[in-house]
C-alpha positions as CSV (number, residue, x, y, z in Angstrom):
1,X,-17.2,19.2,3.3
2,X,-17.3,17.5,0.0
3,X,-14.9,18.5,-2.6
4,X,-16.0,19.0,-6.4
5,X,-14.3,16.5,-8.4
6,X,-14.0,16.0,-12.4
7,X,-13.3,12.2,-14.0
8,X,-9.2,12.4,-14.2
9,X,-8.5,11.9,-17.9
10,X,-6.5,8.5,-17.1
11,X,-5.9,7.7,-21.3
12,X,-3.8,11.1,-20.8
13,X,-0.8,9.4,-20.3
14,X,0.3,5.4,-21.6
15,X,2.5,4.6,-19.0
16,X,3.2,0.5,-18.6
17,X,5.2,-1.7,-16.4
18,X,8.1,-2.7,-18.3
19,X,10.7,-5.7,-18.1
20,X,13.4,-3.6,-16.7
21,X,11.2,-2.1,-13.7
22,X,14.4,-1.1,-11.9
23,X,14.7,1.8,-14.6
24,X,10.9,2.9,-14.5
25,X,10.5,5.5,-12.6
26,X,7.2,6.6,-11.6
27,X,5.9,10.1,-11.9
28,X,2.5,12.0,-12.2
29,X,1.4,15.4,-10.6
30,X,-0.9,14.6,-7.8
31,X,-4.2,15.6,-8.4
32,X,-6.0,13.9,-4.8
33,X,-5.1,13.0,-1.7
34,X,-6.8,10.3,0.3
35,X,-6.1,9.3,4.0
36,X,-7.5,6.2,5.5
37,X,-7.1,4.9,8.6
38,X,-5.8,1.0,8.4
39,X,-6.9,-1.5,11.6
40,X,-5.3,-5.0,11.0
41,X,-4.8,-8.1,13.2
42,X,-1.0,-9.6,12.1
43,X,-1.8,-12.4,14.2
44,X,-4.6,-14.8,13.4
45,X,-4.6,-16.2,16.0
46,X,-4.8,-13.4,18.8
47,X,-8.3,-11.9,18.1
48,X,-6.1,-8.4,20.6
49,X,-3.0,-8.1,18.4
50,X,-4.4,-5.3,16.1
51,X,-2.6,-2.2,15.2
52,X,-3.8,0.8,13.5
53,X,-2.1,3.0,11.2
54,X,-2.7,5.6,8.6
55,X,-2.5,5.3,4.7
56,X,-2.0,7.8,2.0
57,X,-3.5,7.1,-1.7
58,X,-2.2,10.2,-3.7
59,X,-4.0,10.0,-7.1
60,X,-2.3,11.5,-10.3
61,X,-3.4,12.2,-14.1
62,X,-3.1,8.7,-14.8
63,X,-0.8,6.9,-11.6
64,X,-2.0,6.5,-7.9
65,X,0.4,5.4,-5.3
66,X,-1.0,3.5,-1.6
67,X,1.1,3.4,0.8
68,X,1.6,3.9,5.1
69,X,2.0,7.5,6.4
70,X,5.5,6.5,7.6
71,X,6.7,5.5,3.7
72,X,5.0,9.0,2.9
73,X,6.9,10.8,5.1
74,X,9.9,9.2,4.2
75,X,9.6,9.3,0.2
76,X,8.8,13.3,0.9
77,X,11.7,13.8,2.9
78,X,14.0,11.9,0.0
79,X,12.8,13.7,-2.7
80,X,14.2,16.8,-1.2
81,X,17.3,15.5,0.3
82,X,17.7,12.2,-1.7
83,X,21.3,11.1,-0.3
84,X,20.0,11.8,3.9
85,X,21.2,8.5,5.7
86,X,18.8,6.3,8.1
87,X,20.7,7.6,11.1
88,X,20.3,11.6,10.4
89,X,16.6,10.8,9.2
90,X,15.7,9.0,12.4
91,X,17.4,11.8,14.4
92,X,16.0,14.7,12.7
93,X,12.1,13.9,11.9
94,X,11.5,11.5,14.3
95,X,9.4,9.7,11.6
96,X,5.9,7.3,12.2
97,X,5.9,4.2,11.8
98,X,4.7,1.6,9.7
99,X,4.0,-1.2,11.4
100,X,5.2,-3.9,9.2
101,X,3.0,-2.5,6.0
102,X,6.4,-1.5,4.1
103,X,4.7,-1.9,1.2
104,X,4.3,1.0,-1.7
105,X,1.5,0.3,-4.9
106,X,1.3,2.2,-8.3
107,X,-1.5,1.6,-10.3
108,X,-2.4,2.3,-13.8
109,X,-6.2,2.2,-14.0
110,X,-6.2,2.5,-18.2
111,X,-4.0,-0.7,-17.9
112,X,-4.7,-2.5,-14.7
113,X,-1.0,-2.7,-14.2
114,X,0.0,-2.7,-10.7
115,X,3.6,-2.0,-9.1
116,X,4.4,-2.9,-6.0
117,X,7.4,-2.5,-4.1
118,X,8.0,-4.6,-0.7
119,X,11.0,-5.4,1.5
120,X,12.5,-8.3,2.5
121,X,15.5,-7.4,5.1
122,X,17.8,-6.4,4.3
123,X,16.4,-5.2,0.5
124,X,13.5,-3.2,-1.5
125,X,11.9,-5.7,-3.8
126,X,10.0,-4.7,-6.6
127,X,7.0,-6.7,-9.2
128,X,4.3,-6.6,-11.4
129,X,0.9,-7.5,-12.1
130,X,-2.4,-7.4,-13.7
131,X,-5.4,-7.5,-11.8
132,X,-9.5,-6.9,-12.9
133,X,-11.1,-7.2,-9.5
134,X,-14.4,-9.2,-10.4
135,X,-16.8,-6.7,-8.3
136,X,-20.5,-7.9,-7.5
137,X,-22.4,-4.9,-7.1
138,X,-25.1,-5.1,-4.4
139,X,-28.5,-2.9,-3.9
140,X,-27.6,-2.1,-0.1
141,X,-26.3,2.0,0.4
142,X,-25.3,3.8,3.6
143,X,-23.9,7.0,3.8
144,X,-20.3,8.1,5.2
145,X,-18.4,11.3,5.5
146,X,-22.0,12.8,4.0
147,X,-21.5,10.8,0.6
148,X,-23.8,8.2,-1.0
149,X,-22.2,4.9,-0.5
150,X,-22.9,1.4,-2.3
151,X,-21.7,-2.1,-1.2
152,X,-19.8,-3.9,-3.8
153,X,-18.0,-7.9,-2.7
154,X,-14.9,-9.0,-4.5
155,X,-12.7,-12.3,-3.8
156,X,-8.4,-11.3,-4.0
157,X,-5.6,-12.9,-1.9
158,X,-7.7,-16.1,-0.7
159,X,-9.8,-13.4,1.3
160,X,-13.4,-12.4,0.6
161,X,-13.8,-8.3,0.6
162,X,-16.5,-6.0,1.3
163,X,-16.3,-2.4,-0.2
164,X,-18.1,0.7,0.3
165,X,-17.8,3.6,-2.6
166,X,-19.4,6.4,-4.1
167,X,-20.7,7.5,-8.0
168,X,-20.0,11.1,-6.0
169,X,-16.4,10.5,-6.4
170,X,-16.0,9.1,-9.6
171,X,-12.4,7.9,-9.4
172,X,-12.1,4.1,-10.0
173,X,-9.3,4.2,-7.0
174,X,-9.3,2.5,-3.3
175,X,-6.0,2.0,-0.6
176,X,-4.1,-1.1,-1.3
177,X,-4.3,-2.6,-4.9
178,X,-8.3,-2.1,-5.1
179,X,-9.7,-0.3,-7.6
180,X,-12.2,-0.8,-11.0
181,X,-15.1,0.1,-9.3
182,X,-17.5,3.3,-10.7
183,X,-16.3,5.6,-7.9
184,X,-13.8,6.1,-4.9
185,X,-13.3,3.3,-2.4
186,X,-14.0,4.7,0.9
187,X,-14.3,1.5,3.0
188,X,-13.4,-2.0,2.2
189,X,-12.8,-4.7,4.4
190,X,-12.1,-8.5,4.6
191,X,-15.3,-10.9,5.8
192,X,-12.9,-11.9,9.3
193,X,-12.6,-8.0,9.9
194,X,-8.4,-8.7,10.1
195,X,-7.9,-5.8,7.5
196,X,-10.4,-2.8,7.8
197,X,-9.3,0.3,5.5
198,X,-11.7,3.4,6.7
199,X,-11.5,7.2,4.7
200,X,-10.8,9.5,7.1
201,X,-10.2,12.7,4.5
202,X,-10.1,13.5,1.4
203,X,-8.4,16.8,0.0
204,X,-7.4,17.9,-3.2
205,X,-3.4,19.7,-3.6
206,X,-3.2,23.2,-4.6
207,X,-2.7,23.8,-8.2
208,X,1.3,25.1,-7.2
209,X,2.2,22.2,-4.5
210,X,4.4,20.6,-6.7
211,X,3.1,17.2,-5.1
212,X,4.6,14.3,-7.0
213,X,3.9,10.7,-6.9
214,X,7.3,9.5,-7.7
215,X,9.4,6.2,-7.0
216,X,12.5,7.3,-5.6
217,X,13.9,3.9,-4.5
218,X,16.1,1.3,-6.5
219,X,14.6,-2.0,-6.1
220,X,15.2,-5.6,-7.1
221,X,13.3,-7.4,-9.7
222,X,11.6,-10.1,-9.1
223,X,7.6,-11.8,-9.3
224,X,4.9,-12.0,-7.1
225,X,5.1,-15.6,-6.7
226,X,9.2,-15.4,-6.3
227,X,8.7,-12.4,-3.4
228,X,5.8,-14.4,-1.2
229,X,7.9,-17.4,-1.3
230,X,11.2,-15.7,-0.1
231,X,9.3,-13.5,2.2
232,X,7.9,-16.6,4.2
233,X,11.2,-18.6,4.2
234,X,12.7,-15.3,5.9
235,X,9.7,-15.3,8.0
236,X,10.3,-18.9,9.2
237,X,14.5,-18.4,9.7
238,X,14.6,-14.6,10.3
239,X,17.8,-15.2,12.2
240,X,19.2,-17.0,9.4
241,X,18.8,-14.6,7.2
242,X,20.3,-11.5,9.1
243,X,23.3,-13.6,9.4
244,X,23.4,-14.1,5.5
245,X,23.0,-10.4,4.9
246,X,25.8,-10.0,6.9
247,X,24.3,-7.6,9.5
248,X,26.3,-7.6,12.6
249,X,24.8,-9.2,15.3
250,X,25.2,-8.6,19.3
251,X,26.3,-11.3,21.2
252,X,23.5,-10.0,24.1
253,X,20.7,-10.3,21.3
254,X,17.6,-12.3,22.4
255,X,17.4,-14.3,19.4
256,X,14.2,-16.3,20.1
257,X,12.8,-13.3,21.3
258,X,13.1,-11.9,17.7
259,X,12.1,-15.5,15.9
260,X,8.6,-15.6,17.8
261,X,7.9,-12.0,17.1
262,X,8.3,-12.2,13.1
263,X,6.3,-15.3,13.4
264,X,3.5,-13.6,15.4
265,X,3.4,-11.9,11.8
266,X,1.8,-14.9,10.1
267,X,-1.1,-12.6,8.7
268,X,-0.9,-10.9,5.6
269,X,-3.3,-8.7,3.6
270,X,-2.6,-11.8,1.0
271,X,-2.9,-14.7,2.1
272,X,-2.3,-16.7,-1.3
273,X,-1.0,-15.5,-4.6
274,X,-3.8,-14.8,-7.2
């Protein structure tokens, strides 16, 4: 069923990405929820390594946040009981997983400012960035989920994208970081079919929820460039780096075992650092 949207007043609110991003906390009443199912290959070079997962795009007033279904869970499980410890978590929800896509984005549309906080074992890291998506818009349409869809190609993260979205919708929003097209995203896709976003519902939150979108997690600051570069030396010496965190180690542990399955991991949604 399709749901009757308005344009969200996005100027409502001037919200920007400041220096000290470890005091910004992010916050705007939830005004749609979007779930897509995610199929990606993190190895490029086994065509049968793909996993799928499902994302959550909650868009507010003026904010959206992407992230996995397990972050989701988890950030609505915090913002109830925000002291809970991994152990009691684990034990009491029995909680989905991510499958490596720790990732969670804020975007501003009225700014193009993007938020995105990432981890690096054993910490949350957090950046920001500007990005205006240079969309060619094509004459092909389909239809999906009983909306109007039109193509629309993009370049971002050395990867060449193919979205499907609807004027039906008119939300410039999309999973991931996508957005600044003239309706909501629902399908987008890289030209090697290694990262395949899909809607699979769409609802809106009833007026006395309460759903937030809301940061609820202290990171470090840092940049893009700085994050990608730390994240693959860690990916290239993962043993090296549990050792420097300090994380106790059993002696039985199958080090190489644990090497060659973070390097399997060699492909990201970005592969270079626009």
């Amino acid at each position: 069923m399709k749901i009757v949207t308005t344009v969200f007043l996005i100027f409502l609110f001037n919200i920007s990405f400041t220096n000290n991003m470890t005091q910004f906390i992010v916050k705007d009443d939830v005004q749609l929820i979007c779930y897509y199912t995610l199929i990606f290959q993190p190895d490029s070079t086994d065509q049968y390594s793909h996993r799928e997962i499902t994302t959550v795009l909650q868009v507010g007033h003026a904010l959206s946040k992407f992230q996995s279904y397990g972050n989701f869970f988890l950030d609505s499980v915090l913002q109830v009981e925000p002291d809970i410890d991994f152990l009691s978590y684990n034990k009491r929800f029995s909680p989905p997983r991510s499958a490596g896509q720790m990732y969670r984005i804020f975007k501003n549309s009225a700014t193009d400012s993007i938020l995105t906080i990432d981890y690096i074992f054993p910490d949350s890291y957090i950046y920001a960035e500007q990005i205006s998506f240079d969309w060619q818009l094509a004459e092909e349409s389909e239809e999906h989920m009983g909306y109007n869809v039109q193509k629309a190609t993009t370049s971002f993260g050395g990867r060449h994208w193919i979205a499907w979205f609807t004027p039906e919708i008119p939300i410039s929003e999309g999973p991931y970081k996508f957005h600044g097209l003239p309706g909501l995203i629902l399908k987008i896709e890289d030209s090697q079919k290694h990262y395949v976003f899909t809607l699979r519902s769409i609802s809106q939150p009833k007026p006395d929820s309460g759903q937030i979108i809301n940061n609820v997690r202290r990171s470090i600051e840092t940049t893009k460039d700085h994050f990608f570069k730390y994240n693959e030396r860690f990916r290239q010496d993962v043993i090296g780096g549990m050792l420097s965190s300090g994380m106790p180690l059993h002696e039985n542990t199958d080090f190489d075992r644990i090497q060659e399955n973070i390097r399997r991991h060699n492909n990201p949604i970005e592969l270079t650092v626009d």
